[in-house]
C-alpha positions in Angstrom: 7.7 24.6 15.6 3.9 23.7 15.0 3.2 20.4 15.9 0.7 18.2 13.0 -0.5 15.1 13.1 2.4 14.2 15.0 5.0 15.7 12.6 6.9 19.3 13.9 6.2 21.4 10.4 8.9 24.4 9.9 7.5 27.4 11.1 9.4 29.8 8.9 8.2 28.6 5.8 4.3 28.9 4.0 1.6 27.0 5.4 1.1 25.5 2.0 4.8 23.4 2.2 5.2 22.9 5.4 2.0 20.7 5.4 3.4 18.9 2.4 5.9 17.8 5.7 3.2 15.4 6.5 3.4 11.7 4.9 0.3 11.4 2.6 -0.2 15.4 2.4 0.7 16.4 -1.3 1.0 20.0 -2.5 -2.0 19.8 -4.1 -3.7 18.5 -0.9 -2.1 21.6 1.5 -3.7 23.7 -1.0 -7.5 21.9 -0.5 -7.0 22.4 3.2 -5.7 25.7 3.1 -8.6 27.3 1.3 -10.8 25.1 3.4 -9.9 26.8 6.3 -9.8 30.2 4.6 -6.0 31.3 5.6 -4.1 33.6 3.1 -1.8 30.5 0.9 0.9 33.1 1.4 0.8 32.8 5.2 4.0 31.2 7.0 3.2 28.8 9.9 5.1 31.3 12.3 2.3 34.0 11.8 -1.1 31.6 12.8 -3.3 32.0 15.3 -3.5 29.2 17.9 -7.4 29.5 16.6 -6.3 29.0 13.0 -3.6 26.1 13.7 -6.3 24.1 15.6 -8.7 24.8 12.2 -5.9 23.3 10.5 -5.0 20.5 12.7 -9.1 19.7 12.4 -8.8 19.3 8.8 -6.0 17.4 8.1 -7.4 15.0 10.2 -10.3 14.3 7.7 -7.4 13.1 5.7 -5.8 9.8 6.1 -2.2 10.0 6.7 1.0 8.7 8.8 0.7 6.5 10.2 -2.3 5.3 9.3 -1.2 5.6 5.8 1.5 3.6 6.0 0.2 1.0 7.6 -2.7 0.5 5.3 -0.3 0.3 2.2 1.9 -2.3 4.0 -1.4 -4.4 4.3 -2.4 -3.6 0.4 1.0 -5.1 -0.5 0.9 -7.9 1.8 -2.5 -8.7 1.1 -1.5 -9.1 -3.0 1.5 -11.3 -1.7 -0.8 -13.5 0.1 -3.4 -14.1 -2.8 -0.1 -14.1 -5.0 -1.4 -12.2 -7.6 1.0 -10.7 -10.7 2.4 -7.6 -8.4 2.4 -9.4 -5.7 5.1 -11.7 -7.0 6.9 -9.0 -8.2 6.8 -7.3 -4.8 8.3 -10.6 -3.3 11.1 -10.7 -5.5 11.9 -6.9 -4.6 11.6 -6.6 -8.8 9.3 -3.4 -10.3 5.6 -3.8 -9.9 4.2 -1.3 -12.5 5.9 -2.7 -16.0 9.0 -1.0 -16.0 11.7 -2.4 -18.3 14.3 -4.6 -16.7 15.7 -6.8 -19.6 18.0 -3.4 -20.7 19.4 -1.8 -17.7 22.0 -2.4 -15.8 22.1 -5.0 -12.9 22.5 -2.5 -10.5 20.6 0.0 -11.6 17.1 1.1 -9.8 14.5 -0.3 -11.7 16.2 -4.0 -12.2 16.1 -5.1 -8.3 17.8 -5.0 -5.1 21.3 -7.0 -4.6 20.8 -9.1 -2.1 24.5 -9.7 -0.1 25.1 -13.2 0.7 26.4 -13.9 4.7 30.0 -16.2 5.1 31.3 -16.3 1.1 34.7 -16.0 0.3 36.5 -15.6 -2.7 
């Protein structure tokens, strides 16, 4: 298995999906860096070159991703729970932060919270 910014892509499938293996790399992003680098989309990670993989590991790392990624989102949310702005709050309370409906669903379903279990009560 290749190894990608840290991440072990498949080698017997495309290029193209196996990048999408990478936290912040979307299909259409595999595609920009594929045809950046100028390998064939069809071309399964088993086939590179260690020339071309390294022309691929260059390019994704113009890209922001892992864990990088991940930390800058936690510090986006974080940072709206400190000013405690509207999706802040909403982010707090483990409710939805873009608008979804949650006077008509059900109580457990996805959109209307988390159930938070409560330590030591008996019936």
């Amino acid at each position: 298995m290749a190894r990608i910014k840290g991440v072990e892509v498949p080698d017997n499938k495309r290029l193209v999906i196996s990048l999408t293996y990478i936290y912040g790399i979307g299909p259409v992003t595999a595609e920009k860096i594929v045809k950046a680098v100028n390998i064939d989309i069809q071309k399964r990670v088993k086939d590179l070159t260690t020339d071309e993989l390294a022309l691929v590991r260059d390019e994704v790392a113009k890209y922001v991703t892992e864990g990088d990624l991940r930390r800058e989102k936690k510090l986006n949310i974080d940072m709206k729970k400190e000013i405690g702005c509207y999706e802040g709050v909403r982010h707090r309370r483990g409710l939805p932060v873009r608008g979804q409906r949650t006077s008509r669903n059900c109580s457990n379903s996805k959109t209307a919270g988390k159930r938070k279990t409560v330590a030591n009560k008996k019936k």
